[in-house]
C-alpha positions in Angstrom: -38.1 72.1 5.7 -40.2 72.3 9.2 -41.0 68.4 8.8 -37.0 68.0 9.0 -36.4 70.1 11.5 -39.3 68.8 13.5 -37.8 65.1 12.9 -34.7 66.5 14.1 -36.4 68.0 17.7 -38.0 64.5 18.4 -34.8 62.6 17.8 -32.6 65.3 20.3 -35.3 64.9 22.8 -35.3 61.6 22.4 -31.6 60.9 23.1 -31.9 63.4 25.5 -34.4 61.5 27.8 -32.5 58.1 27.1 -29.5 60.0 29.0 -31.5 60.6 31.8 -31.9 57.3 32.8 -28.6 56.8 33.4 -28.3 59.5 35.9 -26.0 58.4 38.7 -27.0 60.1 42.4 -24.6 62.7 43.6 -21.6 62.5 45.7 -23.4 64.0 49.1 -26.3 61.5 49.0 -27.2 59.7 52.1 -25.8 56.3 52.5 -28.0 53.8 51.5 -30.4 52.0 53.3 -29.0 48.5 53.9 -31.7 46.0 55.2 -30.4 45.2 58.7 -31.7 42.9 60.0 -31.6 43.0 64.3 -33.0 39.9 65.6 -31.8 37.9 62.7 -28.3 37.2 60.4 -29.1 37.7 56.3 -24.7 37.6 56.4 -24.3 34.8 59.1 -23.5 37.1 61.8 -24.1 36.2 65.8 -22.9 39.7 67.3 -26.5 41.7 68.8 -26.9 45.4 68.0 -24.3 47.5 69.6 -22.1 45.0 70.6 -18.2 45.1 69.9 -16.8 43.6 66.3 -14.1 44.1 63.6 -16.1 43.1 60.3 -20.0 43.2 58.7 -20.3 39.5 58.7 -19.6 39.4 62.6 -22.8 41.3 62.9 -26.7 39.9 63.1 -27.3 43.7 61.6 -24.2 42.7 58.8 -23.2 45.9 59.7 -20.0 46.6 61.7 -18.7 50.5 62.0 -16.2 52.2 63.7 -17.4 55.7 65.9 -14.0 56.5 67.0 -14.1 55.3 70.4 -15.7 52.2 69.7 -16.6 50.0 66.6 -19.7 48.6 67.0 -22.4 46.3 65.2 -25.0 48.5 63.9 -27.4 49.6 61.4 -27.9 51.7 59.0 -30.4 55.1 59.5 -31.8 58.2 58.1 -32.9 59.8 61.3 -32.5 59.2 65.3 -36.3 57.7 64.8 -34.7 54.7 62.6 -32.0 54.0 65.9 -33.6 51.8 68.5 -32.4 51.8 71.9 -29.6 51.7 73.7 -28.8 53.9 70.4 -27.1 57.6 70.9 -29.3 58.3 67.4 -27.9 58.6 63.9 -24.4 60.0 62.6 -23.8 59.6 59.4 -26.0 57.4 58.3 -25.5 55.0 61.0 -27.2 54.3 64.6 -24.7 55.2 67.3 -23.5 53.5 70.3 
């Protein structure tokens, strides 16, 4: 009887590690990182860093956000250190005009 029960341990932790690999992240995770590229398009964008657009592909950075008083070609960030200048830093996971 201990042989089945120990069967029956291996196959629950089994199935229970297989479950874990399908863990999705939660809800308040940062933003991921997007590889922006400044000084060159990977989206076909001509618009520099900072600059005024209205969509990602206008963007060399293929990344085109709206701050409220501005929308702006940007990139994405974790920390003001990621932001290069003229940048205000990061907010919300983006580099601020």
């Amino acid at each position: 009887m201990s042989t089945r029960i120990a069967g029956s341990l291996v196959l629950a932790a089994a199935a229970l590690l297989s479950a874990c690999t399908d863990a999705k992240p939660p809800i308040d995770a940062a933003p991921p990182m997007i590889d922006s590229n400044i000084d060159g398009s990977s989206c076909g964008g001509t618009i520099d860093y900072l600059q005024a657009c209205t969509m990602n592909e206008m963007c060399k950075s293929c990344v085109c956000q709206n701050f409220g008083h501005s929308t702006v070609c940007t990139k994405t960030c974790m920390g003001p250190a990621d932001c290069p200048a003229p940048s205000g830093g990061c907010s919300g996971g983006f580099c601020r005009p």
